[in-house]
C-alpha atoms as an extended CHARMM CRD file, in Angstrom:
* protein
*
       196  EXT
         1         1  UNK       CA              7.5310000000        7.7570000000      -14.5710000000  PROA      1               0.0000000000
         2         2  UNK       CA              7.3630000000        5.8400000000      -17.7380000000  PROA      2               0.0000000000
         3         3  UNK       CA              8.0950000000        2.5600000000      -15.8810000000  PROA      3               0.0000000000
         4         4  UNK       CA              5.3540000000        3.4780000000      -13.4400000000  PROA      4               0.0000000000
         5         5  UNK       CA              2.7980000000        4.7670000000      -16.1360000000  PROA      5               0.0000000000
         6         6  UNK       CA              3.0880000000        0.9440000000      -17.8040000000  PROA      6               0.0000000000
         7         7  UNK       CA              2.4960000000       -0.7130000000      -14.5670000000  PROA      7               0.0000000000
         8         8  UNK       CA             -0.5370000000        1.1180000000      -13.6180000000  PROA      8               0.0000000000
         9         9  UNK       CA             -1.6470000000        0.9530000000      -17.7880000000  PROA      9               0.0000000000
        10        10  UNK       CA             -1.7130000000       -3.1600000000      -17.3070000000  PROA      10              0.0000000000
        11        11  UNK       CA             -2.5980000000       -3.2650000000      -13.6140000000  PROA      11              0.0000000000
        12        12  UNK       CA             -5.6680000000       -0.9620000000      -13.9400000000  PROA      12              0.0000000000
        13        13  UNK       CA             -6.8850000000       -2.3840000000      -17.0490000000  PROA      13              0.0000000000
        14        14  UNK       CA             -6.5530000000       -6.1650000000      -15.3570000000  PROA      14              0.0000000000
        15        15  UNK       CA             -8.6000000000       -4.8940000000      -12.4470000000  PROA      15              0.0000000000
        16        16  UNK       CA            -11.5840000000       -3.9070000000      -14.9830000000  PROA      16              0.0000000000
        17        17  UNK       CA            -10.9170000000       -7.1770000000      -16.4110000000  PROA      17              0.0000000000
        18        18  UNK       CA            -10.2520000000       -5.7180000000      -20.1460000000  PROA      18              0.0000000000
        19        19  UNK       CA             -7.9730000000       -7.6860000000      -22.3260000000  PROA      19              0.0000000000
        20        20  UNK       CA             -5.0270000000       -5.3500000000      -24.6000000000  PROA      20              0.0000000000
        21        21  UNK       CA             -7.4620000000       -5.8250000000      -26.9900000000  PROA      21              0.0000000000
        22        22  UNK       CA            -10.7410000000       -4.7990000000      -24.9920000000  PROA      22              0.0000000000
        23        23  UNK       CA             -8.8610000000       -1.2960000000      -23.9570000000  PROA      23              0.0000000000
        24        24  UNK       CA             -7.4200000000       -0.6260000000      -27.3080000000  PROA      24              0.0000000000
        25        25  UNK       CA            -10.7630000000       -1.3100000000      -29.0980000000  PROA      25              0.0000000000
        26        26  UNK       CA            -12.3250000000        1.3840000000      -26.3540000000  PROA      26              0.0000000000
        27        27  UNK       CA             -9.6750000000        3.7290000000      -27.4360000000  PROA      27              0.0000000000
        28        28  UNK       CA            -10.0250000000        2.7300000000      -31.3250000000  PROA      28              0.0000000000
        29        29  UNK       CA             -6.5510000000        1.8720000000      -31.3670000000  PROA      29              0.0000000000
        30        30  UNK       CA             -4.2940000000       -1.5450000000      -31.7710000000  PROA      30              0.0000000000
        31        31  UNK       CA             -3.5410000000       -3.9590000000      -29.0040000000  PROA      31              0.0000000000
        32        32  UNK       CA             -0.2810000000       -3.6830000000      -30.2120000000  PROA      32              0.0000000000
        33        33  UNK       CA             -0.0890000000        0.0400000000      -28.7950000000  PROA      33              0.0000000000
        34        34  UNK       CA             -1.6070000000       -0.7830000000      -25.6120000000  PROA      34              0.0000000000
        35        35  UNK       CA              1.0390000000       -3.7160000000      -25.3700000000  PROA      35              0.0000000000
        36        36  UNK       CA              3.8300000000       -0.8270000000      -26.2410000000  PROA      36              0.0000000000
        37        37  UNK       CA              2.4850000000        0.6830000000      -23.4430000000  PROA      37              0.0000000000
        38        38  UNK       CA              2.5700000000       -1.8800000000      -20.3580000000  PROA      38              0.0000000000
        39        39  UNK       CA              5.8850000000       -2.9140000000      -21.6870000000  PROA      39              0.0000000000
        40        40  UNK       CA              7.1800000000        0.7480000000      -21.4290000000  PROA      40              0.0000000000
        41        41  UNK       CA              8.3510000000        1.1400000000      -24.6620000000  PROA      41              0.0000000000
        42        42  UNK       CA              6.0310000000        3.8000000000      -25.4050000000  PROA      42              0.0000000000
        43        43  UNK       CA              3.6810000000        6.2870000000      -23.7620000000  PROA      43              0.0000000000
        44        44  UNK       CA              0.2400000000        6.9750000000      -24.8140000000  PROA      44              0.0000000000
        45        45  UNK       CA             -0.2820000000       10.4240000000      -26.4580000000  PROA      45              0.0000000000
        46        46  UNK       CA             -1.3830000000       13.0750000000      -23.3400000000  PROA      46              0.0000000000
        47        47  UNK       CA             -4.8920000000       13.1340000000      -25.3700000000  PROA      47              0.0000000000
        48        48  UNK       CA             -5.9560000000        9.7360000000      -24.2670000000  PROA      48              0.0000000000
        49        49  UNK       CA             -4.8690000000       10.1350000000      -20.7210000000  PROA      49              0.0000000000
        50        50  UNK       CA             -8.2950000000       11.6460000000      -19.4090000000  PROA      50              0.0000000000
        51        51  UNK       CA             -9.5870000000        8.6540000000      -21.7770000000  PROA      51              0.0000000000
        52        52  UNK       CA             -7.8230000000        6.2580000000      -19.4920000000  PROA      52              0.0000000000
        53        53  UNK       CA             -8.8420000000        7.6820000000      -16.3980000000  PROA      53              0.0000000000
        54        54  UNK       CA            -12.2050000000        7.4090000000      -17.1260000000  PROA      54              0.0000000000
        55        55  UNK       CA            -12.0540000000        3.6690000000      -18.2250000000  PROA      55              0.0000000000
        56        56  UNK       CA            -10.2560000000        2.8600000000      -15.3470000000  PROA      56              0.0000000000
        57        57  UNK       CA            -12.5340000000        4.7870000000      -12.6340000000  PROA      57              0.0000000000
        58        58  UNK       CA             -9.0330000000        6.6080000000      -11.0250000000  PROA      58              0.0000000000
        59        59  UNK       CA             -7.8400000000        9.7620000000      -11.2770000000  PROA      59              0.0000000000
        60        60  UNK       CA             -5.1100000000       11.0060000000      -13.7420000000  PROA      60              0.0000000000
        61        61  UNK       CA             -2.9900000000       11.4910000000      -11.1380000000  PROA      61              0.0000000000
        62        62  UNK       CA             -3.2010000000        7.9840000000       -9.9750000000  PROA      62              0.0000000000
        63        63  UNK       CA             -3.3410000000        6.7390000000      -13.4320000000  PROA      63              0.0000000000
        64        64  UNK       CA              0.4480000000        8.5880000000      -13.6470000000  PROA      64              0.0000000000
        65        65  UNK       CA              1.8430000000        7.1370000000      -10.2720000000  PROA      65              0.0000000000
        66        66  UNK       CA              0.7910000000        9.8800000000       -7.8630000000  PROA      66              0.0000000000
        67        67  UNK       CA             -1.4220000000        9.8480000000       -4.9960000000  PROA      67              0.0000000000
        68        68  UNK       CA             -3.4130000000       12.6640000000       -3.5080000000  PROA      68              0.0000000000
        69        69  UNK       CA             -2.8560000000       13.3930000000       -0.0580000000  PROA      69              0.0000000000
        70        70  UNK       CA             -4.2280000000       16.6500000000        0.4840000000  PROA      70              0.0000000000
        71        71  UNK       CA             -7.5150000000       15.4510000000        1.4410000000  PROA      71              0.0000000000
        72        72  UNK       CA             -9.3480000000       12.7540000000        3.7880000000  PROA      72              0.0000000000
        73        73  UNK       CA             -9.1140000000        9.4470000000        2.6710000000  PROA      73              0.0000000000
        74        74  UNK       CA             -9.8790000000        7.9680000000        6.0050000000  PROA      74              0.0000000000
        75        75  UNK       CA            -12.3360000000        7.8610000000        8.4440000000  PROA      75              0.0000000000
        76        76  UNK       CA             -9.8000000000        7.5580000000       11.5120000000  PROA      76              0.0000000000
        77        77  UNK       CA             -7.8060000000       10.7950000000       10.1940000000  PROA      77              0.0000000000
        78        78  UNK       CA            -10.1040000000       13.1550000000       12.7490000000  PROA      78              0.0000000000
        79        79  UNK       CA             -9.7700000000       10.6750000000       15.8280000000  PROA      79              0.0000000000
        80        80  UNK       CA             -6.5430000000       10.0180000000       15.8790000000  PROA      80              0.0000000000
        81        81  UNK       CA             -6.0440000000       13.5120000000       15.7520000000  PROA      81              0.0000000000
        82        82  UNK       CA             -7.1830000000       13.3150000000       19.2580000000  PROA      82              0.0000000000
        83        83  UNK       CA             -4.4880000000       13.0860000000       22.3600000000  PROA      83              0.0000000000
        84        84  UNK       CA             -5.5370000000        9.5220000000       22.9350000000  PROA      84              0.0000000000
        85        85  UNK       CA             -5.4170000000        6.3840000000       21.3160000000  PROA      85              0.0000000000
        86        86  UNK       CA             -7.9460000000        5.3530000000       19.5740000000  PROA      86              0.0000000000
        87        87  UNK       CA             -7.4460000000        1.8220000000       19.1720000000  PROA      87              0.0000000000
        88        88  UNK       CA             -5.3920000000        2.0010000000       22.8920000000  PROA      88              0.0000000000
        89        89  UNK       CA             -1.9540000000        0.9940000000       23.1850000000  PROA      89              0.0000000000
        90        90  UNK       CA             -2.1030000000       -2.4670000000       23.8500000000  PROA      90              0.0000000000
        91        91  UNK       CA             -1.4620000000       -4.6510000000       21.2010000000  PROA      91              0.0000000000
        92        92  UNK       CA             -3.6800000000       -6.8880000000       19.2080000000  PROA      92              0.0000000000
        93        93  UNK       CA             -4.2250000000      -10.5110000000       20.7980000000  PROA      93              0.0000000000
        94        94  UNK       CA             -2.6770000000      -11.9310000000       16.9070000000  PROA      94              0.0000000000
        95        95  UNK       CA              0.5770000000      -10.6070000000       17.9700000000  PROA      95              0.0000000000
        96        96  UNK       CA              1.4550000000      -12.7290000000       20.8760000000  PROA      96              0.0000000000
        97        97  UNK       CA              0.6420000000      -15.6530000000       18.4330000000  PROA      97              0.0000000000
        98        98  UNK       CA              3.1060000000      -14.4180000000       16.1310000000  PROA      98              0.0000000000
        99        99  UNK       CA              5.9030000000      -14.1240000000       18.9710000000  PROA      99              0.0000000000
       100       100  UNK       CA              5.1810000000      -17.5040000000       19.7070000000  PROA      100             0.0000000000
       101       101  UNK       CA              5.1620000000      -18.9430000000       15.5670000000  PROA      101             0.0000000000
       102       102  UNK       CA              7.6340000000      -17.1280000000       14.1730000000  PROA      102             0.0000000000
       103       103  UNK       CA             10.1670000000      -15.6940000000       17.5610000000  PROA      103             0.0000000000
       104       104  UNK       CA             12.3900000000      -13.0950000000       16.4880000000  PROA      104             0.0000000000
       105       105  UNK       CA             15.8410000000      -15.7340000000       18.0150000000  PROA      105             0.0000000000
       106       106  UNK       CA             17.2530000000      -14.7410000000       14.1810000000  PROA      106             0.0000000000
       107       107  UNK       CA             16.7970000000      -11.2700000000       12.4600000000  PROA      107             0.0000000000
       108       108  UNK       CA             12.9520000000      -10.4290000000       11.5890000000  PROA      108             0.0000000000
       109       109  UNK       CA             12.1150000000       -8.1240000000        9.1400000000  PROA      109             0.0000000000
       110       110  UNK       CA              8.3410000000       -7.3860000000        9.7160000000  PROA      110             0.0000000000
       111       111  UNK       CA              5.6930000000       -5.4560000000        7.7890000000  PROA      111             0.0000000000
       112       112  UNK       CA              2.9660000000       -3.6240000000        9.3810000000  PROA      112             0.0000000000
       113       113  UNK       CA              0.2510000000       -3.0240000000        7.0930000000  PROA      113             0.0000000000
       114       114  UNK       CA             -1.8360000000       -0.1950000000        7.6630000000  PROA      114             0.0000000000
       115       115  UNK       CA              0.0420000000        0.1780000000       10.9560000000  PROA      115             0.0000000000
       116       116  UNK       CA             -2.9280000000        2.8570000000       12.4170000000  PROA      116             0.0000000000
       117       117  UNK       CA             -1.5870000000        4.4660000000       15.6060000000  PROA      117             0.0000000000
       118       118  UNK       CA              1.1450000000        2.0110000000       15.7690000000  PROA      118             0.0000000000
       119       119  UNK       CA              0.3260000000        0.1380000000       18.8000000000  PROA      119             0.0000000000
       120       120  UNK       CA              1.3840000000       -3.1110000000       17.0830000000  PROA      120             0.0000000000
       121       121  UNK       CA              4.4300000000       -1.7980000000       15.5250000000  PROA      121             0.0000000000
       122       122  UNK       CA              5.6610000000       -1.0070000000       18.4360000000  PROA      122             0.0000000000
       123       123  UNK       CA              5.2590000000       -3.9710000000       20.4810000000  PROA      123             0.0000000000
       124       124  UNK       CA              6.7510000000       -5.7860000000       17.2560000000  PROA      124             0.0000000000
       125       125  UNK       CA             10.0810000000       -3.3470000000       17.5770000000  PROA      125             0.0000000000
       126       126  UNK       CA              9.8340000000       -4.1800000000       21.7150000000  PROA      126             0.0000000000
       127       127  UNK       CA              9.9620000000       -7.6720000000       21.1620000000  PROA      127             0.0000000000
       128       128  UNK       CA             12.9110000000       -7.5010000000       18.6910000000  PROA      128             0.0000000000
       129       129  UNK       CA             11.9040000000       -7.6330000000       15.1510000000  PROA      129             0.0000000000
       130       130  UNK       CA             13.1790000000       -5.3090000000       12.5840000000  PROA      130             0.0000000000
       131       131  UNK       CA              9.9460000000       -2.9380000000       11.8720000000  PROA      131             0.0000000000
       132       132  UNK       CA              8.3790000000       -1.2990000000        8.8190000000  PROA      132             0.0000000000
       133       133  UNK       CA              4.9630000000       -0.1230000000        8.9940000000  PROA      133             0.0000000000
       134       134  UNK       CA              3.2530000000        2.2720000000        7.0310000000  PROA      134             0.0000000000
       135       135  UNK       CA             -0.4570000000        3.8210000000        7.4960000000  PROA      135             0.0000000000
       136       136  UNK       CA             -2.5450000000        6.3690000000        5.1910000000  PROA      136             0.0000000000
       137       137  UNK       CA             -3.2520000000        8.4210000000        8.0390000000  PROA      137             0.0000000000
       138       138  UNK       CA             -0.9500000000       11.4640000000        8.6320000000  PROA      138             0.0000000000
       139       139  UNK       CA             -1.9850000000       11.6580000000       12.0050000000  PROA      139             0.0000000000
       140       140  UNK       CA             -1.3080000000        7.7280000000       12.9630000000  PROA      140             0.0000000000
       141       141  UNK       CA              2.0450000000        8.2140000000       11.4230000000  PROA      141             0.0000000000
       142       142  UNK       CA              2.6050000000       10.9220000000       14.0150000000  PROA      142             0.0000000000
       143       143  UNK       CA              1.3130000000        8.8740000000       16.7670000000  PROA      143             0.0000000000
       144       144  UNK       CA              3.3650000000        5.6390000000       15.6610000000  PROA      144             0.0000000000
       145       145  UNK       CA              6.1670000000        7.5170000000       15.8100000000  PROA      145             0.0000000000
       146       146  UNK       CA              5.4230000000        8.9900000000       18.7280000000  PROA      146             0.0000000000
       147       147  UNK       CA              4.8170000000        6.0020000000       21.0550000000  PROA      147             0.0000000000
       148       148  UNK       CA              8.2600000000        4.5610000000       19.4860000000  PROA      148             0.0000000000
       149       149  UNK       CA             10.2510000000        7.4200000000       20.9320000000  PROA      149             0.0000000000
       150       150  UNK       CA              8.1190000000        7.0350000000       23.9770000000  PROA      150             0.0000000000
       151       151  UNK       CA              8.7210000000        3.5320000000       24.4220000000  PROA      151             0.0000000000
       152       152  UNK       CA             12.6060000000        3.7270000000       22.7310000000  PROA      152             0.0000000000
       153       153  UNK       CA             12.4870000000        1.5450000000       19.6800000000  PROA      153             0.0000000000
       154       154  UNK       CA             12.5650000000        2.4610000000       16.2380000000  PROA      154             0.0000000000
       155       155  UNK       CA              9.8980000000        1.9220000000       13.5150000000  PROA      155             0.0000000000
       156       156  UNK       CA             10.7110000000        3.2440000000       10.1070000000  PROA      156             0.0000000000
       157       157  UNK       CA              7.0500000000        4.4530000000        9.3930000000  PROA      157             0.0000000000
       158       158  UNK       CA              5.8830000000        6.0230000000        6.2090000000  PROA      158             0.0000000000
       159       159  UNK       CA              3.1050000000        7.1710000000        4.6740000000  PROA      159             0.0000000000
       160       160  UNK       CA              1.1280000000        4.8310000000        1.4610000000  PROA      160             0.0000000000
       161       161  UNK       CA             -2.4720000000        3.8210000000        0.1450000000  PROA      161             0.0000000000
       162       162  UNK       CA             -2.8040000000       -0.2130000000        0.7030000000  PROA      162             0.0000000000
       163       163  UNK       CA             -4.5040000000       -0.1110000000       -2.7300000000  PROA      163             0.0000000000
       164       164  UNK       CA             -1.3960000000        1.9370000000       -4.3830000000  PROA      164             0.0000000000
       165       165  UNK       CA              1.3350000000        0.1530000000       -2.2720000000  PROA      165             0.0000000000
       166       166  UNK       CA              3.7610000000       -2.8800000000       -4.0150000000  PROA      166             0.0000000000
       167       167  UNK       CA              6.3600000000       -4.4960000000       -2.1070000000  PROA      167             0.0000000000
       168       168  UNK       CA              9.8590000000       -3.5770000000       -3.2100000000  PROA      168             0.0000000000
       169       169  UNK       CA             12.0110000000       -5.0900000000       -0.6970000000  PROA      169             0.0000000000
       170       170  UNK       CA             11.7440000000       -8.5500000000        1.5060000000  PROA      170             0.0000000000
       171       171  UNK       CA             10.2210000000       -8.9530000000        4.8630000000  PROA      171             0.0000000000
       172       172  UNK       CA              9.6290000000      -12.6310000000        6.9400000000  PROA      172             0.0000000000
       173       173  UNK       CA              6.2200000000      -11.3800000000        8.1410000000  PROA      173             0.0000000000
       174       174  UNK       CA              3.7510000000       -9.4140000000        6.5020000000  PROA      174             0.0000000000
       175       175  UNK       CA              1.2400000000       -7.9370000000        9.1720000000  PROA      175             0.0000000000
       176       176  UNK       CA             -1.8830000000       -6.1200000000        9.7830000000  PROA      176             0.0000000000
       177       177  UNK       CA             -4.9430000000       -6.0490000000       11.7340000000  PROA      177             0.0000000000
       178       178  UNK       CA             -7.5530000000       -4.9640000000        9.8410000000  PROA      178             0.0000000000
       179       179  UNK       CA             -6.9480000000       -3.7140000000        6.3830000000  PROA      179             0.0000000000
       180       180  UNK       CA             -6.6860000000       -6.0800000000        4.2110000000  PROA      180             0.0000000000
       181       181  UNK       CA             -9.9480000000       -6.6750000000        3.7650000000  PROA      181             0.0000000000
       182       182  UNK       CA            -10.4810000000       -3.3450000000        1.4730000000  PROA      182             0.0000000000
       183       183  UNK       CA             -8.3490000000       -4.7980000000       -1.1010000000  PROA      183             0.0000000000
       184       184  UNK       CA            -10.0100000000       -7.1460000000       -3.6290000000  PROA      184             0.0000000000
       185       185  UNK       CA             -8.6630000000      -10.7210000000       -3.6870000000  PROA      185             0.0000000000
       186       186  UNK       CA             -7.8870000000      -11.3650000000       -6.9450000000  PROA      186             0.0000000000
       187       187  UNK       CA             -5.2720000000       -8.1320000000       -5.9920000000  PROA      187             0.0000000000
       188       188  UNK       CA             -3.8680000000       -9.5500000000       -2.6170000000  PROA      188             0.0000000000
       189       189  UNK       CA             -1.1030000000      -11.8560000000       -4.6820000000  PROA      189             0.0000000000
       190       190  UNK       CA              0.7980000000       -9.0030000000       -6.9620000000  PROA      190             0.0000000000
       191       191  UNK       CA              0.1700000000       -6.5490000000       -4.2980000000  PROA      191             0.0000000000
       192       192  UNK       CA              2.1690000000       -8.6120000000       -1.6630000000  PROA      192             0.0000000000
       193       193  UNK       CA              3.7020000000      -11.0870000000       -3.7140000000  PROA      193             0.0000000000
       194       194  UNK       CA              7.7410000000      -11.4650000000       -2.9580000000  PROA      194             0.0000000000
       195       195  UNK       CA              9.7730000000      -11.4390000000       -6.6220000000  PROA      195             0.0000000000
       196       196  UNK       CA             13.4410000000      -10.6190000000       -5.1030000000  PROA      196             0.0000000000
């Protein structure tokens, strides 16, 4: 937690575009506690926490690492709840252009990002590449996994916030259709940047 607290310290205070010595002035401290902080090797006293949080906009719970699932965060949670597909179950036209740039003749480890009902994710895991996909929606999780045991393949899905997510392993093709766009772009390169 303490690794994770000094992560989302530095990254949260970047996105509000404070300097060390912005925040600690906010907090009428040093910038040489705030730098203690993001470098983990100590934690800000529990007092300042809801401080913090309210600098950065988030929630203490997000501020700490944890994300709250317990309520809607999308607007597709209700209708793909639904017996059909929503977005159908043929995939995007983008894909066939990635089977033709980058064919999966070697092994292809491919990222589906904000995977919805997995209609892409599957075709991916049809077509041969090694699939990861992950959605915020409990019920497109269900259905991604769903049309993979319908159709046979395996997709390891799982369950993140594109705003909370940071890659922690190597893929050859990042993916999605439709999401990226709610992140802000001067987030896109540490969220999916590749340091392995």
């Amino acid at each position: 937690m303490k690794e994770e607290l000094a992560k989302n310290i530095c990254r949260y205070r970047k996105e509000k575009g404070f300097t060390q010595e912005d925040l600690a002035k906010k907090l009428g401290l040093s910038f040489q506690a705030v730098s203690k902080w993001e470098t983990a090797q100590t934690l800000p006293d529990i007092t300042l926490l809801p401080r913090l949080s309210q600098l950065f906009d988030i929630s203490i719970d997000k501020l700490l690492g944890y994300v709250s699932y317990d309520k809607q965060i999308t607007i597709y949670e209700e209708e793909y709840k639904t017996p059909e597909y929503y977005w159908g179950v043929v995939p995007s036209k983008i894909c066939l252009r990635i089977l033709d740039l980058l064919p999966p003749s070697a092994h292809l480890k491919l990222l589906d990002i904000g995977c919805g009902e997995g209609k892409d994710a599957v075709f991916f895991a049809r077509n041969g590449y090694d699939v990861t996909a992950f959605d915020i929606s409990d019920a497109g999780i269900e259905k991604t996994k769903r049309l993979a045991d319908n159709v046979g393949v395996q997709v390891n899905v799982f369950k993140a916030d594109i705003l909370d997510f940071r890659l922690d392993t190597s893929f050859d093709i990042l993916f999605s259709s439709g999401v990226l766009h709610y992140i802000k772009p001067q987030l896109r390169e540490e969220i999916f940047s590749q340091k392995f």
